[in-house]
C-alpha positions in Angstrom: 138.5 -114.6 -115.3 136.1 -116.1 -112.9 135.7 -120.0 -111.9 133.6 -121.7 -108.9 136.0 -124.0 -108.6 137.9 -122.6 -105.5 141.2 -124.6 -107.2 140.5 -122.1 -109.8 140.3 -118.5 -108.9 140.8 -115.0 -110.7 144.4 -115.4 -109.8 145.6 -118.9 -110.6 147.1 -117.6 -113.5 148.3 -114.3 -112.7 152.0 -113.8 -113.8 154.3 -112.1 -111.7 156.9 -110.5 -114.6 159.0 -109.0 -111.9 159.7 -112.3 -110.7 160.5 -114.0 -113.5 157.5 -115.9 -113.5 156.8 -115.8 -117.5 158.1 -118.4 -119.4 157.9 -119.5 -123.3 158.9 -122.2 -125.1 158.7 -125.4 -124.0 158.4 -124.4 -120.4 154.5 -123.1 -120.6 151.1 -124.1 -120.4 149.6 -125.8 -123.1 146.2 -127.4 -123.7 147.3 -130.9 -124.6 149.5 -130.8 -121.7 146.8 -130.1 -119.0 144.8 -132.9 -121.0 147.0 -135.5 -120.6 147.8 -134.7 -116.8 144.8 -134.7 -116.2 143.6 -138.1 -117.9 146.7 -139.3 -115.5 145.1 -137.9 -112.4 141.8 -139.8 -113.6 143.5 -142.8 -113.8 145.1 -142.4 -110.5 142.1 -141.7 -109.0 140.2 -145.0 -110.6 143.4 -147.4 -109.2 143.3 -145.9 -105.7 139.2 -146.5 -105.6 139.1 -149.5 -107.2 141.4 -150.5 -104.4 139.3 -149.1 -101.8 136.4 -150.9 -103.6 137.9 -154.2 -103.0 138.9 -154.0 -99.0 134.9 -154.3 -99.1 133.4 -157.5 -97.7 130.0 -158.4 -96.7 131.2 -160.3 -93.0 133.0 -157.0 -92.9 131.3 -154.0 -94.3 133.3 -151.5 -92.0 136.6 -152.3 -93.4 136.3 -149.8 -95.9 136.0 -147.0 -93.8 139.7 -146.3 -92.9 140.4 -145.7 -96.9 137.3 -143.6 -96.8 138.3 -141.6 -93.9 141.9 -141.6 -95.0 140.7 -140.3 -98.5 138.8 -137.9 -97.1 140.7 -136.1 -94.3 144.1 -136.6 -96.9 142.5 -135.5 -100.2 141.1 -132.5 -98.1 144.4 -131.3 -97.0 146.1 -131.8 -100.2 143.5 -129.6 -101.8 144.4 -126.9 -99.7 148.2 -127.3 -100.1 147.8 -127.7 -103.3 145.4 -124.1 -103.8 148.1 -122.0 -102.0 151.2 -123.8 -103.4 150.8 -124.2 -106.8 154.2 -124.7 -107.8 154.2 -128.0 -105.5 151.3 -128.9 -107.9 153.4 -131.7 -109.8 153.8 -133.5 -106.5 150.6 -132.8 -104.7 148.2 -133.2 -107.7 148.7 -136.7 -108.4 148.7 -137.3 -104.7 145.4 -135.9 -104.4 144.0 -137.8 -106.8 145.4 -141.2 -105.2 143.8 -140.0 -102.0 140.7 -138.8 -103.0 140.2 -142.2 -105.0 140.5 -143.9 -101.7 137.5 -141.7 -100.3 135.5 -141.9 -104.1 135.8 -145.8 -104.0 134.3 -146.2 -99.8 131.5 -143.8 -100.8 130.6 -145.9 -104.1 130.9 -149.0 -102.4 128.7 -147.7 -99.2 126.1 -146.4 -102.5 126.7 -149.9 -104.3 125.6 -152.0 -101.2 122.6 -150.0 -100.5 121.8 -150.0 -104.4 123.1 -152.6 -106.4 124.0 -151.2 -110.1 124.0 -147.3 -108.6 127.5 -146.8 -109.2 128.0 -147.7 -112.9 125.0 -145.3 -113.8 126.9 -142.4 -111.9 130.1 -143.0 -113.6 128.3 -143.0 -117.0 126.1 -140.1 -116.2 129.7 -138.3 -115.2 131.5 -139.0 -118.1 128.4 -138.5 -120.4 128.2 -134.8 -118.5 131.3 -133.9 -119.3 131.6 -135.6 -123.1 128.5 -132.2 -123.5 129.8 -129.7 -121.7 133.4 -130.1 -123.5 131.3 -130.4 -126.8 128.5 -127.7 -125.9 131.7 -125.7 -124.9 134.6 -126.4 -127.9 131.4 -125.5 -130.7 130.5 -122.2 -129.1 126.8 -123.3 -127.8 127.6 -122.5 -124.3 129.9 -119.1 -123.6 131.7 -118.0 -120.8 131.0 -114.4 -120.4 131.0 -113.0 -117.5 127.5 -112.9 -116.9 127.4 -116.7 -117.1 130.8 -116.7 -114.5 129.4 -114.7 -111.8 125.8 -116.8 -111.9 128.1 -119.4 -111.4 130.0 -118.6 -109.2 127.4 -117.2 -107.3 125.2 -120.7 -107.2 128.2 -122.4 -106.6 129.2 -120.2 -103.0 125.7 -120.7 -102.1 125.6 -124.5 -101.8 129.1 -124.3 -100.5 127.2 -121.5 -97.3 124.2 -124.5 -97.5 126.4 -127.4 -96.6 128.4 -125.6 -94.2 125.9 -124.1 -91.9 124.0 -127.9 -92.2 127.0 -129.4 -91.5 127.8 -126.9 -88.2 124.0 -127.4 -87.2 124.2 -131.8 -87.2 127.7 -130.4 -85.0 125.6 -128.9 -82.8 122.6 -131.4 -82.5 120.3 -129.9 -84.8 118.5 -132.2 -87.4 120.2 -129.8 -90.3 118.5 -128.9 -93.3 116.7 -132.5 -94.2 116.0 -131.9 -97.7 119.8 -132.3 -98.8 120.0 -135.8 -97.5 116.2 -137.0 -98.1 114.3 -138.3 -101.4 111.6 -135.9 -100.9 110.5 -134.2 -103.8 112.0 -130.7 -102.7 115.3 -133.2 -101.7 115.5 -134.4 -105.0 115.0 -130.8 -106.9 118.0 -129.7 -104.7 120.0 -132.5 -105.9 118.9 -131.6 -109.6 119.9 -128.1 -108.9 123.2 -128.9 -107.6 124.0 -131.4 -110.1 123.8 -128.3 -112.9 125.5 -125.8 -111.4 128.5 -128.6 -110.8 128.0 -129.5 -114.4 128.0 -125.7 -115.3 131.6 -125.3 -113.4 133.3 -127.9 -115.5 132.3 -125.1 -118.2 134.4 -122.6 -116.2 137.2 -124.5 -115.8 137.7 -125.2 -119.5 137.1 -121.4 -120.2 140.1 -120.7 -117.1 142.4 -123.7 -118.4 142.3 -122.2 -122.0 143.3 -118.9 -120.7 145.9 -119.7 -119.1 147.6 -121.3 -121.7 146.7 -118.5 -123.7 148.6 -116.3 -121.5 151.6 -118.5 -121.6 151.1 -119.9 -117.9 154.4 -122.0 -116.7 154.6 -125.2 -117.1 153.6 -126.5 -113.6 150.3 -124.8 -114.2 149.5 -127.7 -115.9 149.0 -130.0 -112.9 147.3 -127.2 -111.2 144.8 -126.9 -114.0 144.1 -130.8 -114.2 143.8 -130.8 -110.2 141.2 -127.8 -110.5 139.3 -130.1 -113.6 139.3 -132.8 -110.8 138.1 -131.5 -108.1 134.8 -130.2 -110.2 134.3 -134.4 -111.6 134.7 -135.7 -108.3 132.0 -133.0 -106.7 130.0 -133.8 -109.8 130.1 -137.4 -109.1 129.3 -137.5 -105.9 126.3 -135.3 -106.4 125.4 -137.9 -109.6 125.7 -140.4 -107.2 123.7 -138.4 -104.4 120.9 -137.6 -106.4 120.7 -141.5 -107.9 120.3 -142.5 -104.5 117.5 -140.3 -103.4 115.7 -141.6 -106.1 115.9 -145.3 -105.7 114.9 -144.6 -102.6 111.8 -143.4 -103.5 110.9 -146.5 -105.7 
């Protein structure tokens, strides 16, 4: 089983017999489960930003950025926690979410202020992605198979290499790799591309969350798989919101 979210690896939901590590009855995975954890997370996630949202005020625009910074640098650690301990996944996972709401409501208000209305249309657009992929996905019209994992995954470790060398390039004084910041037309067809491919990986994570409760994954895998889920909506909204900006910029 492949996924391109990192949360969500060939070996989230290995099961280590010789330790004891299968589990039945009420004590394993299940699909409603995950669901509900995960609509939790979401709603974690929506308090914390709307919060953020709020510490916003135009005599002084910079007092978001703490929450943003905290959000950030906070959700980021927690993420990786979280990836290598995933039986601390009831306690970390909801965490997360709290934090990276804090980071998810500076950027939107930073997006807001620039272009009034921006934000709305990125939540919608989010929400509207994944009401088809879920859809496309339960009625058979889009497939897992392994072909469609590895393109995946493959598109989905090449934007990762493309944001970290631009990133390590703006360290180093270089003007990085404009077209991923500007609303050029090549900018914009980047966005568009990256936009899919995060769409594509909420695809892969229903395909890995289903398996794992298939296989009888313990319960605690639950929170894992709802902190995988949210990790892809938050990159997918961010890119929404990304590509929305470049262009309004160009009008």
């Amino acid at each position: 089983m492949r996924s391109g979210n990192p949360a969500l690896n060939q070996n989230t939901f290995a099961l280590d017999v010789g330790s004891g590590a299968v589990v039945s009855g009420g004590d394993v995975m299940t699909l409603n489960g995950t669901v509900n954890k995960t609509g939790l997370m979401l709603l974690i996630l929506v308090a914390t930003a709307t919060f953020a949202w709020m510490q916003y005020a135009p005599e002084n625009p910079g007092a978001v950025m703490p929450y943003l910074v905290v959000g950030a640098i906070g959700g980021f650690i927690l993420a990786i926690v979280t990836a290598f301990k995933k039986t601390w996944a009831p306690v970390t996972a909801p965490i997360y979410a709290a934090l990276e709401g804090l980071f998810v409501g500076g950027i939107s208000v930073w997006a807001e202020v620039q272009f009034p209305g921006i934000v709305m249309q990125a939540v919608f657009l989010t929400m509207g992605v994944l009401a088809a992929l879920l859809m496309a996905y339960k009625s058979g019209l889009i497939k897992a198979t392994e072909n469609f994992k590895l393109g995946v995954v493959a598109a989905t470790g090449g934007i990762a290499l493309l944001y970290l060398v631009n990133m390590g390039m703006r360290l180093f004084g270089f003007d990085g790799m404009p077209f991923i910041h500007e609303g050029s037309a090549m900018g914009i067809a980047f966005s568009v591309f990256v936009v899919i491919i995060a769409a594509l990986n909420l695809v892969l994570d229903f395909d890995f969350i289903e398996s794992g409760a298939e296989a009888g994954a313990p319960k605690y895998m639950e929170w894992y798989g709802a902190f995988g889920l949210t990790v892809t909506l938050v990159w997918l909204y961010i890119e929404i919101l990304r590509l929305l900006m470049k262009l309004q910029s160009r009008d």
